[in-house]
C-alpha positions as CSV (number, residue, x, y, z in Angstrom):
1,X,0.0,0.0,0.0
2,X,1.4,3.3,-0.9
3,X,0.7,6.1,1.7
4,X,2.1,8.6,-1.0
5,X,0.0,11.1,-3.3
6,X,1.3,12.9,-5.9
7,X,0.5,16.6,-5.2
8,X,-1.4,18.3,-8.2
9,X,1.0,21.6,-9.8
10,X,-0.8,23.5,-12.1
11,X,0.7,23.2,-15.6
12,X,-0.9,26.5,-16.8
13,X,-1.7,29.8,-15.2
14,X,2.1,30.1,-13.6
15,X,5.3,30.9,-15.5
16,X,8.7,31.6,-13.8
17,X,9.9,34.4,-16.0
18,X,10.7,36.2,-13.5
19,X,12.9,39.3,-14.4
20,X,14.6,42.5,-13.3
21,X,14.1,45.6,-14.6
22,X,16.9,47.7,-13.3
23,X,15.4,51.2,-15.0
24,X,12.7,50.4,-12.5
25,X,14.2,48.8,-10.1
26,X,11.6,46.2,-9.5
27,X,11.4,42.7,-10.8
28,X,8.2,41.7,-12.0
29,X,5.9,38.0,-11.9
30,X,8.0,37.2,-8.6
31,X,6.0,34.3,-7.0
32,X,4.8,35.8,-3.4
33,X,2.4,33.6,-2.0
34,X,1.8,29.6,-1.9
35,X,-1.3,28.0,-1.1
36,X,-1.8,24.0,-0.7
37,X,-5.1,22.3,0.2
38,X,-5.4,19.1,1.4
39,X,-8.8,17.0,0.8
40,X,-9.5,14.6,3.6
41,X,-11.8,11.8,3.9
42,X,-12.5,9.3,7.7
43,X,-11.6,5.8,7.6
44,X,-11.2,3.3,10.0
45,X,-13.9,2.6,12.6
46,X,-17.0,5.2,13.0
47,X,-15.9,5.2,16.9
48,X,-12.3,6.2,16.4
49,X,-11.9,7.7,12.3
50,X,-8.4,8.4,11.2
51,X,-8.7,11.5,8.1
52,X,-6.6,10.5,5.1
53,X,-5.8,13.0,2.7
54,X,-6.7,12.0,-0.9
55,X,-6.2,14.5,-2.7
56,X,-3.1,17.6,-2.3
57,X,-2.5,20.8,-4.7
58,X,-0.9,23.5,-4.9
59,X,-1.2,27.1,-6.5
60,X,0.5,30.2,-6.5
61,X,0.3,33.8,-6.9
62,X,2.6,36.6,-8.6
63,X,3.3,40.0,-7.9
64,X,5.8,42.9,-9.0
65,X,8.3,43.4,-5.9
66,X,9.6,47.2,-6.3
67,X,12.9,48.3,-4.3
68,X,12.1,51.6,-2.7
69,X,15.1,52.5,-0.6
70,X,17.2,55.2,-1.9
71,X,20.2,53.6,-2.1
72,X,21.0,50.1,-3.5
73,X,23.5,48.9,-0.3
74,X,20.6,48.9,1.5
75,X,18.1,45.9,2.5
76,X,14.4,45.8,1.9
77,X,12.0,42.7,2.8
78,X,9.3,41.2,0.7
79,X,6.7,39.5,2.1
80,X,5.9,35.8,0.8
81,X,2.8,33.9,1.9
82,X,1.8,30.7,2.8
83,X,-1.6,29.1,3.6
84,X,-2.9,25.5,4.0
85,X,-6.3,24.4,3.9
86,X,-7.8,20.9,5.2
87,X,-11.1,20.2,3.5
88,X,-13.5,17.5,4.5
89,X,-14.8,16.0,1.3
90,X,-18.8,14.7,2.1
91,X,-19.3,11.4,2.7
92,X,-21.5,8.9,4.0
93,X,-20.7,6.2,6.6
94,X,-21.3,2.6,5.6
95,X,-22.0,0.4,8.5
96,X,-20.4,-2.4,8.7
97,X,-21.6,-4.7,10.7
98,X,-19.3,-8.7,10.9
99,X,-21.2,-11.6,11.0
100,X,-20.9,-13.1,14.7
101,X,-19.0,-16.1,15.3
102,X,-20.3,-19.3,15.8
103,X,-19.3,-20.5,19.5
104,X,-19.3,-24.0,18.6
105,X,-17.1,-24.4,15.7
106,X,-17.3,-26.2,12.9
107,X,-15.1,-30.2,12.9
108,X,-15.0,-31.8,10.2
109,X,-16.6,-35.0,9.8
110,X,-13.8,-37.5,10.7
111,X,-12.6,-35.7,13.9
112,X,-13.2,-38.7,16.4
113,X,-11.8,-40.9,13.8
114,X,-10.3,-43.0,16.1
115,X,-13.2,-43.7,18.5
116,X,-15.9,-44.1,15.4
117,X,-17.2,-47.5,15.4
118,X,-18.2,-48.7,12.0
119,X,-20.9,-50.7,10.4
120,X,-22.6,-51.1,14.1
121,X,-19.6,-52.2,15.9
C-alpha cells in the first residue's frame, strides 16, 4: 500500500519568467504567495476515524516586488505567503456490521476418527 500522493501543480496559469528591470528597479511576476489544500476523507472505525488525505494541490500567486530605498547597499523585505487548507470531502458512513462467530465451531466430519465405530460395531 502506498501512503504517498502525488501533489497536483498547475501546468498553466504560472510561468517563472521572473525578471529584473533595473530602470525600475523592480522585478516583476516574482512568486509571493503559496497556497496547498489538502482534501480529507474518515476511515477506519466510526468510533475512532483516522482523516486520510486524498487529494493535495498547490497554487501560487505573482506580484511585481519594487525596491524603494534610496540607495542600493541597502536591505528591503518582501513578504511571501503561505496558507494551507484541510477540506473534509462529504461522505457517507457505511455500516459495517461482521457476521458473529459461531461458538461451537465447525469439525469436520472425521474428527473422532479414532473412536468411530463402523458398520454397528
Amino acid at each position: 500500500m502506498d501512503d504517498w500522493i502525488a501533489m497536483e501543480v498547475p501546468s498553466t496559469g504560472i510561468s517563472v519568467n521572473s525578471y529584473e528591470d533595473a530602470n525600475y528597479r523592480q522585478c516583476q511576476n516574482m512568486i509571493d504567495a503559496i497556497d496547498y489544500e489538502f482534501v480529507t476523507v474518515n476511515v477506519g472505525s466510526v468510533a475512532n476515524p483516522q482523516q486520510k488525505i486524498v487529494k493535495a494541490s498547490v497554487s501560487f500567486q505573482l506580484s511585481n516586488w519594487v525596491f524603494r530605498q534610496t540607495l542600493n547597499s541597502q536591505q528591503q523585505a518582501f513578504p511571501f505567503k503561505t496558507s494551507v487548507t484541510f477540506l473534509a470531502a462529504p461522505q457517507e458512513t457505511d455500516l459495517f456490521v461482521p457476521i458473529l462467530p459461531s461458538i461451537i465451531p465447525e469439525l469436520p466430519w472425521d474428527v473422532f476418527y479414532p473412536f468411530v465405530a463402523q458398520n454397528g460395531e
